[in-house]
BAFI-3210 file (N, C-alpha, C; in Angstrom, 3 decimals, decimal comma, padded with zeros to 6 digits):
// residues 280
n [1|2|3|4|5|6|7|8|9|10|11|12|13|14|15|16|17|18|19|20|21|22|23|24|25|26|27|28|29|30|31|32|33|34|35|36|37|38|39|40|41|42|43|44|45|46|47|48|49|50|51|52|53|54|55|56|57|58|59|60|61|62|63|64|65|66|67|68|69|70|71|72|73|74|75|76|77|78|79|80|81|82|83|84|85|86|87|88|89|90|91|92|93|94|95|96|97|98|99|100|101|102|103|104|105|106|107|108|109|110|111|112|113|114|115|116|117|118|119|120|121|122|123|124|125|126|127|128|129|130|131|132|133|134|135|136|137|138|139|140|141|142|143|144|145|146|147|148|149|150|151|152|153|154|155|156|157|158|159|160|161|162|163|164|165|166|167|168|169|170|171|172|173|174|175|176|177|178|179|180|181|182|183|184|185|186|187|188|189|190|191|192|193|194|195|196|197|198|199|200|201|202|203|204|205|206|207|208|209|210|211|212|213|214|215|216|217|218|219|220|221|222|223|224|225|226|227|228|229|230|231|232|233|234|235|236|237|238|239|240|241|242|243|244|245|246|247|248|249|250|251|252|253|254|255|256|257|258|259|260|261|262|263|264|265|266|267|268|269|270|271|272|273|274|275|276|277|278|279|280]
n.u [-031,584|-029,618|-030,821|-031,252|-028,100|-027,489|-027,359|-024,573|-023,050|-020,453|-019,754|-017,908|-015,879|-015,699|-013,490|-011,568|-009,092|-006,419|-008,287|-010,173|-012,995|-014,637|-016,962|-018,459|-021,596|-024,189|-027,195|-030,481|-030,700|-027,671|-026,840|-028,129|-026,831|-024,634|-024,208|-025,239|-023,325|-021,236|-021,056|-020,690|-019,207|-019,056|-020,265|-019,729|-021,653|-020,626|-020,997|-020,577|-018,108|-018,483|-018,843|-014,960|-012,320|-009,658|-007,506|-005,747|-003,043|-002,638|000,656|001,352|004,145|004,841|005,341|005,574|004,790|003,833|002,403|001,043|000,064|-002,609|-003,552|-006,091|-007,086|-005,045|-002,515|-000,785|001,694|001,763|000,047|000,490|001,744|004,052|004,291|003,965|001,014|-001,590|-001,759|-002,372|-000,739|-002,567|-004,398|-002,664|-001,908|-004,324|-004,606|-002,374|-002,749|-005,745|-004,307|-002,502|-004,174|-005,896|-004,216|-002,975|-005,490|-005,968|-003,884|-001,714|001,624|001,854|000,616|-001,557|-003,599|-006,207|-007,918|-010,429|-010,513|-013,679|-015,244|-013,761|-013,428|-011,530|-012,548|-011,722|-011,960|-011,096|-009,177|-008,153|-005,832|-003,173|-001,267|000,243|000,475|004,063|005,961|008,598|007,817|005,130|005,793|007,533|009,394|008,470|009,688|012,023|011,820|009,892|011,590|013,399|011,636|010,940|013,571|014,253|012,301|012,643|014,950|014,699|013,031|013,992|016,209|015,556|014,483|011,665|008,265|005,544|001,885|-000,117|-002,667|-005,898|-006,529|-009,112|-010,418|-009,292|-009,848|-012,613|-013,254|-012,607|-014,595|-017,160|-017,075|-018,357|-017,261|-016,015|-015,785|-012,719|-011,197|-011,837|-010,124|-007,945|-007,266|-007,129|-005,035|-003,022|-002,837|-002,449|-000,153|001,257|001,593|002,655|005,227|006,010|007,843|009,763|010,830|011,881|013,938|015,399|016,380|017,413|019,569|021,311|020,352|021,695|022,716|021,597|020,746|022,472|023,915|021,446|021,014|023,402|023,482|020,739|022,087|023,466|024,827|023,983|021,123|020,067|020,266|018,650|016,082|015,843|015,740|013,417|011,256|011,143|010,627|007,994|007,080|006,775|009,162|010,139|010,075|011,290|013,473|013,084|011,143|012,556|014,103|012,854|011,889|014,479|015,171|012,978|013,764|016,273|015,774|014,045|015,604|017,898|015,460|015,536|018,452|017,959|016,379|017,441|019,438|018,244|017,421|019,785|020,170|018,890|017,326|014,655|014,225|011,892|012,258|010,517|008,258|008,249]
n.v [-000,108|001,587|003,052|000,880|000,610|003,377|007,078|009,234|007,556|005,713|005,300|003,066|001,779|-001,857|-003,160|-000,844|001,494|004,035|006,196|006,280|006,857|006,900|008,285|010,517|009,555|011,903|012,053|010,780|012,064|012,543|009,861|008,646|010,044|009,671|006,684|006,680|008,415|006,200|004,467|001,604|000,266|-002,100|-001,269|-000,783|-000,130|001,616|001,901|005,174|005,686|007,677|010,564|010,116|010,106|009,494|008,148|006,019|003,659|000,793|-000,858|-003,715|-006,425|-009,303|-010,686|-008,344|-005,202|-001,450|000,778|004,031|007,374|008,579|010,937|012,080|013,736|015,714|016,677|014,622|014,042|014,743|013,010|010,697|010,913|011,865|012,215|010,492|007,831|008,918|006,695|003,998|001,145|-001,119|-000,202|-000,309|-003,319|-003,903|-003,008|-004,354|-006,510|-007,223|-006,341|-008,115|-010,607|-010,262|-010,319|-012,768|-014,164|-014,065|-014,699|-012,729|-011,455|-008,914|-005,685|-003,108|-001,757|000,538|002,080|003,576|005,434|005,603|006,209|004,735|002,308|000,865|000,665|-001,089|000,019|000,161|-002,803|-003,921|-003,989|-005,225|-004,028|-001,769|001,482|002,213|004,307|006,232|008,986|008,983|007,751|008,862|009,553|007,454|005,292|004,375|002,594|000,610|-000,468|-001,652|-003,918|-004,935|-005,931|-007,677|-009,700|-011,064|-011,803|-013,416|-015,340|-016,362|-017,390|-019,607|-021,320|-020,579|-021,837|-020,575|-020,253|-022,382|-023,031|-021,326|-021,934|-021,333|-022,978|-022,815|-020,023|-019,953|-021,860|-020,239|-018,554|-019,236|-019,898|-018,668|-015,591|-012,860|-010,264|-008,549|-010,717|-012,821|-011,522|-011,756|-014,586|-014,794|-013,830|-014,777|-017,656|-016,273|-015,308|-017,301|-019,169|-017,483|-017,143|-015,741|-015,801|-017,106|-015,941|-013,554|-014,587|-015,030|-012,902|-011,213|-012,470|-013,036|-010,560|-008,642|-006,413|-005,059|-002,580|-000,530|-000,370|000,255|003,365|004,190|004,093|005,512|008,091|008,581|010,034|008,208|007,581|009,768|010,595|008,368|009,059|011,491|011,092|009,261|011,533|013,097|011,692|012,377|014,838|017,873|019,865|022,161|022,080|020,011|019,995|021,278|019,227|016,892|017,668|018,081|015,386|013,668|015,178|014,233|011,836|011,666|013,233|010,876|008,764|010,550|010,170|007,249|006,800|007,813|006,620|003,584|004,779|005,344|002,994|002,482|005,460|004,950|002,898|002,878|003,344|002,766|000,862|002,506|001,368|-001,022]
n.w [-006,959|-005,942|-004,190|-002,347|-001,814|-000,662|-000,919|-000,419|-002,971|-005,530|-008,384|-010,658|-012,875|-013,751|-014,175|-013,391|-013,045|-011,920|-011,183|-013,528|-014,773|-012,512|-010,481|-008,504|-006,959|-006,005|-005,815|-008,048|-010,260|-011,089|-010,922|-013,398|-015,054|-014,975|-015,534|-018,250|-019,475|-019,380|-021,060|-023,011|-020,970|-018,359|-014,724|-011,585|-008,233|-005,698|-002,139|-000,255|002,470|004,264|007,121|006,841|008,785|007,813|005,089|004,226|002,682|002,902|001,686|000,065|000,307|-000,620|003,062|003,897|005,101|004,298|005,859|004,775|004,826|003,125|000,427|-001,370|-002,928|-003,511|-005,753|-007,701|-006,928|-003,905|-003,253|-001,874|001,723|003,301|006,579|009,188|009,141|011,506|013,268|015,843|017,421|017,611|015,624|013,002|013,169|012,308|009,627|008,774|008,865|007,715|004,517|004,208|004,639|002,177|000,002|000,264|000,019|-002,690|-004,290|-004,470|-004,588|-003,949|-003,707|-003,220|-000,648|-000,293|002,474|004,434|007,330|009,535|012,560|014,142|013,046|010,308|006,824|004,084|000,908|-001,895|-002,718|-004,916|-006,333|-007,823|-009,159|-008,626|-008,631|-008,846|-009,388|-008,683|-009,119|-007,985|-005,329|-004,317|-001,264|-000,196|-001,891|-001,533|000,090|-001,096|-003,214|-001,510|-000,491|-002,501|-003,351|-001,365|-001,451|-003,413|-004,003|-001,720|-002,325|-004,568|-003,830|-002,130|-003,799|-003,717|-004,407|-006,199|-005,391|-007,495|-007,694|-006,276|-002,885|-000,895|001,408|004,198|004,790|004,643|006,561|008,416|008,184|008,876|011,502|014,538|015,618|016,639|014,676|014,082|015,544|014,126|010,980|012,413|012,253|009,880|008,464|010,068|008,484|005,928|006,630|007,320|004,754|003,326|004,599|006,628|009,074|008,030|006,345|007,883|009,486|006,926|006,603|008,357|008,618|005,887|004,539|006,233|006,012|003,726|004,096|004,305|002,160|000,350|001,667|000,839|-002,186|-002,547|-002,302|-004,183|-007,348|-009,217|-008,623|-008,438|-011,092|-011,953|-010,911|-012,224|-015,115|-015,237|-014,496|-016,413|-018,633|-017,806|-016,969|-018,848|-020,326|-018,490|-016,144|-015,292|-014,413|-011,580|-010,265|-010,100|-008,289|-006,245|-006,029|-005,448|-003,319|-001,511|-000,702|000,150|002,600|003,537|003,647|006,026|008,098|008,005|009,045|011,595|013,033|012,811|014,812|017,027|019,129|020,076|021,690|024,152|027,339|026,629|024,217|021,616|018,336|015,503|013,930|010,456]
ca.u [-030,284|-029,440|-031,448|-030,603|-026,886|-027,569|-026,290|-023,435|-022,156|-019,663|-019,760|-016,455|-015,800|-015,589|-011,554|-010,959|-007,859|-005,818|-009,516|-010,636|-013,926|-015,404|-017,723|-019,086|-022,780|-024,844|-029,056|-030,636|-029,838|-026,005|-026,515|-028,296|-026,127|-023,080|-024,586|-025,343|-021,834|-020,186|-021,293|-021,241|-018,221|-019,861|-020,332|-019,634|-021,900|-019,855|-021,389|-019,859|-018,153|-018,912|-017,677|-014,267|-011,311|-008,265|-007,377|-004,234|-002,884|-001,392|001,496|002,148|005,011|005,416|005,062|006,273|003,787|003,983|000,830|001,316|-001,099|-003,161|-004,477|-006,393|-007,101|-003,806|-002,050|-000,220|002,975|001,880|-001,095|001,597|001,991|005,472|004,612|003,415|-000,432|-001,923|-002,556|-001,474|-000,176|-003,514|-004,968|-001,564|-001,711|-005,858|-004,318|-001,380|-003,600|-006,140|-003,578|-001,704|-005,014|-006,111|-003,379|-003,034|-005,968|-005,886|-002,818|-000,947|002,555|001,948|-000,803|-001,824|-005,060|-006,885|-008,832|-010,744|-011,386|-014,667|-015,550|-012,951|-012,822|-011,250|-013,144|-011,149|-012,574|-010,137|-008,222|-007,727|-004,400|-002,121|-000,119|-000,003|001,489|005,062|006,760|009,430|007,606|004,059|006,103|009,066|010,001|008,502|009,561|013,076|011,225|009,534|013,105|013,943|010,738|010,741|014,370|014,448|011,188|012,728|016,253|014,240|012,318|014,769|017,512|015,072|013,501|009,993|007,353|005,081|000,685|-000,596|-004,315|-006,325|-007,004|-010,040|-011,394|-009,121|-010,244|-014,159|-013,735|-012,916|-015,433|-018,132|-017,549|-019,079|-016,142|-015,597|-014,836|-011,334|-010,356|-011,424|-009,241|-006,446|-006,878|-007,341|-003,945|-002,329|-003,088|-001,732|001,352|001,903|001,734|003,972|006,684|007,044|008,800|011,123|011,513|012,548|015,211|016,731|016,578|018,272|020,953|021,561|020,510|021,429|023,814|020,763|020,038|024,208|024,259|020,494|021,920|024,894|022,920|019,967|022,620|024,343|024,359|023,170|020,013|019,399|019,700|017,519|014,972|015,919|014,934|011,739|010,822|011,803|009,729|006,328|007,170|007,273|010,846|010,499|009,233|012,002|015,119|012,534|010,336|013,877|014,868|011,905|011,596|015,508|015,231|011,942|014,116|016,765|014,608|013,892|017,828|017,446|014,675|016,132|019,414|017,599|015,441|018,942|020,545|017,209|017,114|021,364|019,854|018,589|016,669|013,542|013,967|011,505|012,177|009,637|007,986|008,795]
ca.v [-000,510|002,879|003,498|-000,002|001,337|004,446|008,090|009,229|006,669|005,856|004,388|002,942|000,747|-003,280|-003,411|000,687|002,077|005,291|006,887|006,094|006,345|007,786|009,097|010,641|009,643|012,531|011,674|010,340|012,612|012,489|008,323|008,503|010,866|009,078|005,799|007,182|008,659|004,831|003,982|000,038|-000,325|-002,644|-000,747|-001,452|001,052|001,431|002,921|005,506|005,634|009,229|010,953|009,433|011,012|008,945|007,722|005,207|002,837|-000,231|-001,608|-004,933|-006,975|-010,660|-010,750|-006,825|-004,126|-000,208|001,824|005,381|008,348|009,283|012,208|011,500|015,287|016,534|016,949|013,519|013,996|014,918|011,900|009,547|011,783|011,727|012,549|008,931|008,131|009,089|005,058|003,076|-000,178|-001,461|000,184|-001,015|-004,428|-004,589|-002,723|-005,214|-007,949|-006,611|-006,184|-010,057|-011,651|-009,566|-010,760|-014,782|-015,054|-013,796|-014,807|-012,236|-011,064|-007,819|-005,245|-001,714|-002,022|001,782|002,096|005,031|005,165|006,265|006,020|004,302|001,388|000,960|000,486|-001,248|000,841|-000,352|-003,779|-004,871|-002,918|-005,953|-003,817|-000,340|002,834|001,791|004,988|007,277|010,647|009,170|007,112|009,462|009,307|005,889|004,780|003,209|001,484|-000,386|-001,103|-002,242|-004,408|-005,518|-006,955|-008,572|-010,768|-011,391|-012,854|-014,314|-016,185|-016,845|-018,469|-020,385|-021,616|-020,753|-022,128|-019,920|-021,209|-021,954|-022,684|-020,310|-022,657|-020,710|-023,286|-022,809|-018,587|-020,165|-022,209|-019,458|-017,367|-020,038|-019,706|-017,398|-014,689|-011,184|-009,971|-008,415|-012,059|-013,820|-011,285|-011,995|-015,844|-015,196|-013,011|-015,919|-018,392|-015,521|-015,189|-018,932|-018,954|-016,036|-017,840|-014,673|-016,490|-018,224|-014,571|-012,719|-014,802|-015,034|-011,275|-011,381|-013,373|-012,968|-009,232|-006,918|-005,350|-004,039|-000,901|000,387|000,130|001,362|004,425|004,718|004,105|006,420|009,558|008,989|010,625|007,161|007,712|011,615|010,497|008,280|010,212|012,620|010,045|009,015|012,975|013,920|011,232|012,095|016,149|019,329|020,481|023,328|021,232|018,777|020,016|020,944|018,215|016,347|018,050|017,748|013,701|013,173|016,016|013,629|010,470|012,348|013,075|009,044|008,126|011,083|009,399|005,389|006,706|008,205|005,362|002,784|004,816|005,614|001,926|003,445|006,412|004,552|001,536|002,683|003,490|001,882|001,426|002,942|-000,031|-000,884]
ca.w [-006,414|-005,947|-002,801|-001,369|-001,450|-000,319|-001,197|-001,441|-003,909|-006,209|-009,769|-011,230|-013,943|-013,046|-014,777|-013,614|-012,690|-012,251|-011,467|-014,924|-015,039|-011,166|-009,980|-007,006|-007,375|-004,546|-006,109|-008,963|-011,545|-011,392|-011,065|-014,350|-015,531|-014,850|-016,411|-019,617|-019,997|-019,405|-022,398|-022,658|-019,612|-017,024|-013,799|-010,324|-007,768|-004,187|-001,248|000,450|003,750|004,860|006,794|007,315|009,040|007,660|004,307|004,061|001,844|002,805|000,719|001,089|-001,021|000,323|004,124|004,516|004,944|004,303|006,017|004,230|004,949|001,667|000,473|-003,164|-003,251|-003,723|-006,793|-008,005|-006,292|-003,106|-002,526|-000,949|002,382|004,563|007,760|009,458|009,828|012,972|013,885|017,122|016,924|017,100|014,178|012,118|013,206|011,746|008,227|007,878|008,622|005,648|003,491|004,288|004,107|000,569|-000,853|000,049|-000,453|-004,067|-004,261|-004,644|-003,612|-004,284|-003,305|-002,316|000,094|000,086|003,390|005,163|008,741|010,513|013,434|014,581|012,088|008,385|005,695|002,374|-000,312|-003,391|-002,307|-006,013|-006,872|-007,447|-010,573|-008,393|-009,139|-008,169|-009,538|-008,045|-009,110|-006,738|-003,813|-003,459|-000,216|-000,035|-003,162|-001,447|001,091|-002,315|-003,736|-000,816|000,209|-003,717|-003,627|-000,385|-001,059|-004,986|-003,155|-000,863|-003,098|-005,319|-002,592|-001,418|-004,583|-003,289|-005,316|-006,588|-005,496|-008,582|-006,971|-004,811|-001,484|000,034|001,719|005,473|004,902|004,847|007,660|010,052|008,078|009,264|012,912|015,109|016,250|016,317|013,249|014,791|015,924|012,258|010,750|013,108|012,166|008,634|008,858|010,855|007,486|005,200|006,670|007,115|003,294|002,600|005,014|006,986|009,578|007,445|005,722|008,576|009,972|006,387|006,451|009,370|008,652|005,041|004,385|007,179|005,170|002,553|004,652|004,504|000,713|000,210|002,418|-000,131|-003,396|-002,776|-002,135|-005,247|-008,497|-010,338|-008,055|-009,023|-012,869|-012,579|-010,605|-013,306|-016,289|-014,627|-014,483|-018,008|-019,133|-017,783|-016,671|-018,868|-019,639|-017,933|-014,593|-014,977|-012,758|-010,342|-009,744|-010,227|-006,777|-005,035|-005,485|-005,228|-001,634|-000,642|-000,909|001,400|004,048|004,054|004,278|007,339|009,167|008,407|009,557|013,106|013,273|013,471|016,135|018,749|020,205|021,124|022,623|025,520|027,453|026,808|022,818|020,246|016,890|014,622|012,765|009,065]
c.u [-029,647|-029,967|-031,099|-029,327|-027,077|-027,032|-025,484|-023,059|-021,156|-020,116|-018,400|-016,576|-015,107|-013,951|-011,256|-009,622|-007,167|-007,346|-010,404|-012,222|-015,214|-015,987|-018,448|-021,010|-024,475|-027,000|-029,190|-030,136|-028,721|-025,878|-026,988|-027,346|-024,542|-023,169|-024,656|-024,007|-020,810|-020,450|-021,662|-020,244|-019,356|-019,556|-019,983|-020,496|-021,447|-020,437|-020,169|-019,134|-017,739|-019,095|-016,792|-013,229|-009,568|-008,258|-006,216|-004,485|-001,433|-000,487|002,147|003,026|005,776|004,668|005,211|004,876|004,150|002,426|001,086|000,392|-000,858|-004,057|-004,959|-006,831|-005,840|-002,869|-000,880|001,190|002,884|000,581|-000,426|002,408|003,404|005,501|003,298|001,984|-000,302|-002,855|-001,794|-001,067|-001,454|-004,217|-003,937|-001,680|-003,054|-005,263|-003,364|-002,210|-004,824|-005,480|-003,376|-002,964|-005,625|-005,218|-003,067|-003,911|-006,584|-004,834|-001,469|000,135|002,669|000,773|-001,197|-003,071|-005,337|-007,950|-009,327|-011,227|-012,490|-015,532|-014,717|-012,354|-012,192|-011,915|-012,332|-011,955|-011,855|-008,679|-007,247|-006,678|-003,037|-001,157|-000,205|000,590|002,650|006,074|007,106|008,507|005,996|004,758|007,046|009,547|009,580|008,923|010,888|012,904|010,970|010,410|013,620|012,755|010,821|012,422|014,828|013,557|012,092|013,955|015,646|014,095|013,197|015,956|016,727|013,980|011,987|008,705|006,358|003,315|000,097|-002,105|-004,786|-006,851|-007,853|-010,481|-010,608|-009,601|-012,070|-014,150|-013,482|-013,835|-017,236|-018,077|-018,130|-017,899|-016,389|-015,030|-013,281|-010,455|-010,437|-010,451|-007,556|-005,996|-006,638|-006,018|-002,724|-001,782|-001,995|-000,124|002,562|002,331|002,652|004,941|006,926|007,830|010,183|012,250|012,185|013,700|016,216|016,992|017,652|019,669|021,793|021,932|020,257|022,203|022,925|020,758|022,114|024,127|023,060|020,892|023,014|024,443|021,843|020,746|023,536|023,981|023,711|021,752|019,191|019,288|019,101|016,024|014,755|015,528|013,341|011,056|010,611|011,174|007,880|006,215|007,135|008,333|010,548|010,429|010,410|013,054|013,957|011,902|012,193|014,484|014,159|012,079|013,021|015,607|014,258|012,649|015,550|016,658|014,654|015,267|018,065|017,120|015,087|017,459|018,962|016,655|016,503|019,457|019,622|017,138|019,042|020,897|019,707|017,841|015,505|013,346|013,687|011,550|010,925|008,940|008,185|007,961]
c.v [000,636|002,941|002,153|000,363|002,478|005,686|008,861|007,746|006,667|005,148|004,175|001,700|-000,688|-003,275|-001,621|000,117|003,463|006,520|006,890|005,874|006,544|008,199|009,110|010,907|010,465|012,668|011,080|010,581|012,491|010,739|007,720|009,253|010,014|007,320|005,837|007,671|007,057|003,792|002,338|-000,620|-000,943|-001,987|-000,817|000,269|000,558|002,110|003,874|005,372|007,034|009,474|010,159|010,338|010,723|008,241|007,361|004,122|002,045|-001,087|-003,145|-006,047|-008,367|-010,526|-008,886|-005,672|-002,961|000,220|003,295|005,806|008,608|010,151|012,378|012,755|016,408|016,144|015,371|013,384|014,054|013,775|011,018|010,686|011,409|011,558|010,940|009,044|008,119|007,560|004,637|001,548|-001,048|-001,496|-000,686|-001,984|-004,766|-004,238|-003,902|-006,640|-008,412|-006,930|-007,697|-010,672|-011,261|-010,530|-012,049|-014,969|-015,668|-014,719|-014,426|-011,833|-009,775|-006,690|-004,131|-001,502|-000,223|001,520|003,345|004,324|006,081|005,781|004,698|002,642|001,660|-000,132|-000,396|-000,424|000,048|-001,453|-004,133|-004,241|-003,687|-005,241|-002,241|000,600|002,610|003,283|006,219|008,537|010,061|008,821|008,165|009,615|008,235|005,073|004,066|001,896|000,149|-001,261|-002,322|-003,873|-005,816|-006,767|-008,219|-010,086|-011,561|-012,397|-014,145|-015,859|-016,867|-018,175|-019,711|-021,188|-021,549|-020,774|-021,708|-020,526|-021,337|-022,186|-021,991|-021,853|-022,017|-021,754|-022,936|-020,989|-019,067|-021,229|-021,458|-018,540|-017,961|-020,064|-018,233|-016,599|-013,304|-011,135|-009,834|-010,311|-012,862|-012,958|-011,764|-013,941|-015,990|-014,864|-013,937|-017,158|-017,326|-015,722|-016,456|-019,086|-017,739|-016,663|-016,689|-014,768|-016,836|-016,800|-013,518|-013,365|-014,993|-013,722|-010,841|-011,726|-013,610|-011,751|-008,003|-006,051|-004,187|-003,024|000,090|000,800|000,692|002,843|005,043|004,950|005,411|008,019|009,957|009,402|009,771|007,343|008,819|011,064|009,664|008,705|010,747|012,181|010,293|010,615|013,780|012,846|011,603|013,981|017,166|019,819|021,376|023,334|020,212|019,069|020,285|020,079|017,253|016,829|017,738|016,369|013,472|013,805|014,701|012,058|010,918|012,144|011,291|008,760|008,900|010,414|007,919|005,796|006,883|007,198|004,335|003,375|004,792|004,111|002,126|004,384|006,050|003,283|001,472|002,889|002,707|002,161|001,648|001,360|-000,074|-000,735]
c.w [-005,640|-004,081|-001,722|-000,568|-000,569|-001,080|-000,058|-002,104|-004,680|-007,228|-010,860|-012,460|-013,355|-013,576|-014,487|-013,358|-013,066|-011,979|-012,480|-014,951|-013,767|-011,342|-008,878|-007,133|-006,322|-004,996|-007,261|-010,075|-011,926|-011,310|-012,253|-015,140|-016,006|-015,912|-017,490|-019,857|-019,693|-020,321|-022,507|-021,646|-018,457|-015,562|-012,390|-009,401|-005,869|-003,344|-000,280|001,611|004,012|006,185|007,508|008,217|008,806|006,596|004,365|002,891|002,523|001,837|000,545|-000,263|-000,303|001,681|004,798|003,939|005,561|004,854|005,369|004,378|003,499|001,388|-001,516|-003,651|-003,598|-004,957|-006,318|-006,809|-005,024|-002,440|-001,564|000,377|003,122|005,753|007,925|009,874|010,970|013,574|014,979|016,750|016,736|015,967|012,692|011,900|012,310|010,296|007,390|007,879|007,164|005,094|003,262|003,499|002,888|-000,189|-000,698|-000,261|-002,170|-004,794|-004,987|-003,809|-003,533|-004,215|-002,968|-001,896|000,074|001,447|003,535|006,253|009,265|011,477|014,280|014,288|010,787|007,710|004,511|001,575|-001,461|-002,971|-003,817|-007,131|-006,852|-008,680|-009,927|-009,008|-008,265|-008,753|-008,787|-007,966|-008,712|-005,700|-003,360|-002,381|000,008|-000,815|-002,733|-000,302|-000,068|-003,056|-002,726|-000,414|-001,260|-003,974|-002,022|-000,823|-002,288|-004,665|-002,358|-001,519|-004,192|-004,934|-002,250|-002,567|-004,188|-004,468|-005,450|-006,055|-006,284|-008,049|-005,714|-003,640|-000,479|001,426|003,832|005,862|005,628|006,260|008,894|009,610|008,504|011,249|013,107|015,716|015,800|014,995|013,769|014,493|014,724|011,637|011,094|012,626|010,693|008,051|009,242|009,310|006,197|005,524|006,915|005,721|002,659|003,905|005,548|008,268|009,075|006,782|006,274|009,366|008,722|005,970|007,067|009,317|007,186|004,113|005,352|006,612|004,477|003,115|004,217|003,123|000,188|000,680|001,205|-001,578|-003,531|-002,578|-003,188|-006,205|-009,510|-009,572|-008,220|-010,321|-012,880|-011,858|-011,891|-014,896|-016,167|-015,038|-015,596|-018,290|-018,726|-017,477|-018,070|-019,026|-018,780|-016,306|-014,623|-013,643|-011,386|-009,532|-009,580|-008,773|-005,801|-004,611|-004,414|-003,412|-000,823|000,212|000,192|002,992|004,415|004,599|005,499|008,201|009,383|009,500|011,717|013,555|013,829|014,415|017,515|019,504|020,897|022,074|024,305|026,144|026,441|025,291|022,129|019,253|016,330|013,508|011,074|008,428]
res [x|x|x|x|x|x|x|x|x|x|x|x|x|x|x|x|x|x|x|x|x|x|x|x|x|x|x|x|x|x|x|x|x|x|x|x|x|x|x|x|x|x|x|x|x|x|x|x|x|x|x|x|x|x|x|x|x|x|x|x|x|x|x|x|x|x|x|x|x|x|x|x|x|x|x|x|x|x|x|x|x|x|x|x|x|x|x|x|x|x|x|x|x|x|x|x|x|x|x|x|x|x|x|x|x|x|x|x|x|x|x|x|x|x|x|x|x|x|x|x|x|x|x|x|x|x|x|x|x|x|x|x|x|x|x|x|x|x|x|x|x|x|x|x|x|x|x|x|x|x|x|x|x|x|x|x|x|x|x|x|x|x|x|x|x|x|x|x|x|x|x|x|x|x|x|x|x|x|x|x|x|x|x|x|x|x|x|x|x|x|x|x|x|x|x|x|x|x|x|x|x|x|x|x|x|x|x|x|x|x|x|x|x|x|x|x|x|x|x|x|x|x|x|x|x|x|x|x|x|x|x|x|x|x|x|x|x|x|x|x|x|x|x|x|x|x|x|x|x|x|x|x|x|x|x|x|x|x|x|x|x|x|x|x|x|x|x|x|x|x|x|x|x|x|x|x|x|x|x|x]
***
């Protein structure tokens, strides 16, 4: 099996999570190796995609999708990067489309897609993250986007009694996966179906027209002191006293910065004709 896949590999556990259980599998020895230490956990073996030059994670909660640059080498706090991936609108539009169609067709509302790109596609690597790491001390500077992404859909859904799908409906995914098309363009149709089903039509004009306000009082909430204590909770539960006030500054500073960039984001389509907003 092994050599079918190829090496580099991976070997993870079929229910992982949190890394639980990895491994980076580079010849035989370390793929027996790694087998024998997983005792009786059923296996899953992943082939690599080597080398890549871009690791993201799309977030997606309802019809609304986060792309975040990720860096799975860097110490917990700092994997969820700040500064925006290096993607064009093209690249974005293929991640949120991933993500959408991951998640209808699971049917979930909820989702964090892992990709890597090489050679000038993305990969999914780890789609099946419908219970992610949603906490302040990994998202921190994204972590009010999530608040925000999490109570819009929850109103949404709520105002509008939206009825939950209790059966998966594959079969309109398999009939565009039966024609002959570009991959690209089945995505884009499969994407099309997703977002029919998540109502993100219906969701952005009652965004529109119901909650434009959310961004003023997000703005006002994340700069207050009920927003540092509970940063400061969160932190003091999983930190170190001696790590608390600091990590406690860092998140609450990271979450800053965001209310910064939203605020300069709302005024640049003022600046001038030609000013685009930054996508959400």
């Amino acid at each position: 099996m092994a050599e079918r896949i190829g090496y580099p590999m991976f070997m993870k556990p079929y229910d992982g999570g949190a890394w639980r259980g990895v491994s980076k599998i580079d010849d035989e020895a370390k793929l027996h190796a790694a087998y024998d230490e997983s005792g009786k956990s059923v296996m899953h073996l992943q082939a690599a995609v080597a080398p890549f030059d871009l690791f993201v994670r799309a977030i997606g909660m309802g019809p609304q999708v986060n792309v975040v640059k990720y860096d799975p080498a860097a110490p917990l706090h700092d994997r969820y990067r700040m500064e925006a991936p290096p993607i064009d609108a093209a690249e974005r539009s293929w991640l949120e489309d991933t993500c959408l169609t991951i998640n209808s067709f699971f049917g979930w509302d909820f989702n964090s897609c892992e990709s890597l790109r090489k050679d000038g596609s993305f990969h999914p690597i780890d789609f099946a993250n419908a219970c992610p790491d949603s906490q302040v001390t990994s998202l921190h500077f994204h972590f009010p986007w999530l608040v925000l992404a999490k109570l819009r859909w929850a109103v949404f859904c709520a105002v509008t009694k939206r009825r939950m799908r209790q059966t998966l409906d594959w079969e309109p995914f398999y009939a565009v996966a039966r024609e002959e098309l570009p991959y690209r363009e089945k995505l884009t149709r499969y994407a099309a179906i997703a977002r029919e089903r998540l109502e993100a039509d219906r969701f952005a004009d009652f965004c529109a027209e119901h909650l434009g306000h959310l961004d003023a009082v997000a703005d006002e909430f994340f700069a207050s002191p009920e927003c540092r204590e509970a940063v400061h909770l969160k932190v003091e539960a999983l930190y170190p006293e001696h790590e608390v006030e600091a990590f406690t500054d860092l998140f609450f500073g990271r979450i800053q910065r965001w209310r910064a960039e939203q605020a300069e984001r709302r005024a640049r389509p003022a600046a001038g004709a030609g000013a685009q907003p930054l996508p959400a």
